[in-house]
C-alpha angles and dihedrals in degrees: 000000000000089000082070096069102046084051090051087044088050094048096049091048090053100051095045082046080062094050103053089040089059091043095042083055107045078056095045076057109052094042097084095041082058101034098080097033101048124005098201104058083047096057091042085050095051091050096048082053096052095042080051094047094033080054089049099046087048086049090047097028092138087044106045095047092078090052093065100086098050087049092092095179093053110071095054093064092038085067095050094048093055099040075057110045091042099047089044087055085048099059094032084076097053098038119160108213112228104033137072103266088184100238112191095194089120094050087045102048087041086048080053107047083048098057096047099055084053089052091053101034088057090046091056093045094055088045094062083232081143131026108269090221097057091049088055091056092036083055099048094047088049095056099041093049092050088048089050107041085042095053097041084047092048087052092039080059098048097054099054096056104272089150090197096024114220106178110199101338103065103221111084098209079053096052093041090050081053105042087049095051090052100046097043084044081045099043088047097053096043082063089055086058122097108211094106095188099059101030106075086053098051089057104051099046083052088053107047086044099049094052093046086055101038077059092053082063091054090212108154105204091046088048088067110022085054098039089050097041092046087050098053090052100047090057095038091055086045099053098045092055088046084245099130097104125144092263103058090030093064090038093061094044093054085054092053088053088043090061100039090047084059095043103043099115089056094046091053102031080059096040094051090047090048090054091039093050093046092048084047088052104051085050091070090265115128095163093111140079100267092029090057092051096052090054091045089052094049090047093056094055088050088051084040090058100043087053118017095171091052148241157214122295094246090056088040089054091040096061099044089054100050088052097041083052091056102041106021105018089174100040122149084225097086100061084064106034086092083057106040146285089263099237121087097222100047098047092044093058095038086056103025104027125213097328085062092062096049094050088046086047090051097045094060089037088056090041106054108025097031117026096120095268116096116226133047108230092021077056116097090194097040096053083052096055086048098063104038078058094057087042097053094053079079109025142018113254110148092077099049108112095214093048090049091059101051100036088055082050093052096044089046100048088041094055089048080046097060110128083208090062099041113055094154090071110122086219097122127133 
């Protein structure tokens, strides 16, 4: 008799486990379609999906423990969520009132919930607590209808006068870093599937897309990262499936000529700029974009020598503008110390110190050569990583709370995604 009532206990816990699994992933779903049409239901939506998985893995503790381990996505942002956590504790108790003391509480929190829905989607997963098959096909409708919606947004922009368009997110470099996140995870695992006649053509329409709207953003390290990286994969997709013949060749090319003809204004609007900014540069004038960037950059290593183990953002500032004053009384720099250095390595190790580096260091490392997919350029996150770190040689993306949320989505949905996990699938050719 009193093994009834812990049957009973254990039945009831597993259906409402169910529950929570199905609704923790309609919202996983929903979160990249809005993400890039309207932030905020995004984010609402992000946060309804982390309270329901946070519910399951406190359901299924004992259970999902084991899984950790084999949940290869999750670690990386584990570690950023507690740096951090722990740097911004740290400085909370030597705030300075008035100024911007950089807190990261929000990228932290936002690194953590995602982490934790991984943790529990991939539980879940494992745990055939949804047919692998219709995951496959869930995963798939949720990444074409966000590049979709987001592409016909972005030219919906454009013709009505947006002249950077920046969809839902409302900075165009931002929009250009997610966008591109989404199209190259997109173009890599249209080359795992195995409908060969649709495939190749899938690709290149992805492609040729993502690279007309990266330009509409007018962000000129995504312009040729993307470009670059899109290219690559497209060949490379090509050449593997012994593709690469005169006629498509030739094809593909004529669509190339045909974007950059239309956006030919943008391409050399951003490349005279690029040549007049560098000139200006090496003529003592950093009151430009990229000028800018280069004294920030030498700034950080100044701030990185006088504190190697780190320090607060006040002390860090401090100690860019005593030296700029010395040296550049009138730099551009200062008007952008309060925001970032604008390179993810040197502001993680001027804030951070050396244990920043090596957890940045760690993350992409993770993230690329160890994130549970074999391959580098087969590898959807992979590809991703890839290119936040390129983007990040010039910008600051990891504690942006739009781009967190998207990146964790498309690692997620990449890594359910996975043809080697899912071997029901009826994608044969």
């Amino acid at each position: 008799m009193p093994e009834i009532p812990v049957l009973n206990k254990h039945s009831k816990r597993e259906r409402i486990t169910q529950i929570i699994f199905i609704l923790a992933v309609a919202l996983l779903l929903l979160i990249l379609p809005l993400g890039f049409v309207h932030e905020k239901a995004s984010r609402v939506t992000f946060y309804w999906c982390s309270y329901l998985s946070i519910a399951g893995i406190a359901l299924n503790i004992k259970s999902i423990i084991p899984i950790f381990n084999k949940s290869k996505i999750v670690l990386p942002g584990l570690l950023l969520a507690i740096m951090y956590t722990t740097w911004s504790a740290i400085v909370s108790h030597n705030i300075i009132p008035g100024v911007d003391n950089g807190l990261l509480f929000t990228p932290a929190k936002r690194w953590l919930l995602g982490s934790l829905i991984s943790l529990f989607i991939l539980w879940g997963v494992h745990n055939k607590r949804m047919g692998r098959e219709l995951l496959f096909k869930l995963t798939w409708i949720s990444l074409f209808s966000a590049f979709i919606i987001s592409s016909a947004y972005g030219i919906w922009q454009h013709l009505n006068g947006v002249d950077r368009i920046v969809l839902g997110i409302n900075r165009a470099t931002l929009t250009a870093y997610a966008y591109s996140a989404m199209a190259l995870a997109m173009m890599t695992m249209l080359n795992q599937i195995r409908m060969v006649s649709i495939k190749y053509i899938a690709i290149i329409l992805t492609c040729l897309l993502s690279i007309y709207i990266i330009f509409l953003t007018e962000t000129r390290s995504a312009m040729f990262i993307h470009t670059l990286i899109s290219v690559v994969i497209l060949f490379k997709s090509l050449w593997q499936g012994k593709r690469l013949r005169p006629l498509p060749i030739i094809a593909i090319l004529l669509a190339f000529f045909a974007i950059a003809f239309s956006s030919k204004n943008i391409i050399t609007t951003r490349f005279d700029s690029t040549q007049q900014e560098l000139a200006k540069f090496n003529q003592g004038d950093d009151h430009t974009s990229l000028g800018s960037r280069f004294t920030l950059w030498k700034s950080g290593f100044i701030a990185i020598e006088k504190n190697p183990l780190g320090e607060t953002q006040v002390t860090r500032n401090t100690i860019i503008r005593q030296w700029l004053n010395t040296n550049n009384p009138d730099s551009f720099a200062l008007e952008y110390i309060n925001v970032h250095l604008h390179n993810e390595f040197i502001q993680y190790t001027s804030l951070f110190g050396v244990f920043g580096f090596v957890v940045l260091f760690v993350f992409f490392a993770k993230l690329i050569f160890d994130n549970g997919i074999r391959g580098v350029f087969n590898n959807p996150i992979s590809v991703m990583a890839v290119s936040a770190l390129l983007y990040g040689m010039t910008d600051v993306l990891l504690t942006s709370i739009e781009y967190v949320v998207i990146f964790s989505t498309l690692a997620l949905l990449a890594s359910i995604n996975n043809l080697e996990k899912v071997k029901s699938t009826n994608c044969n050719e």
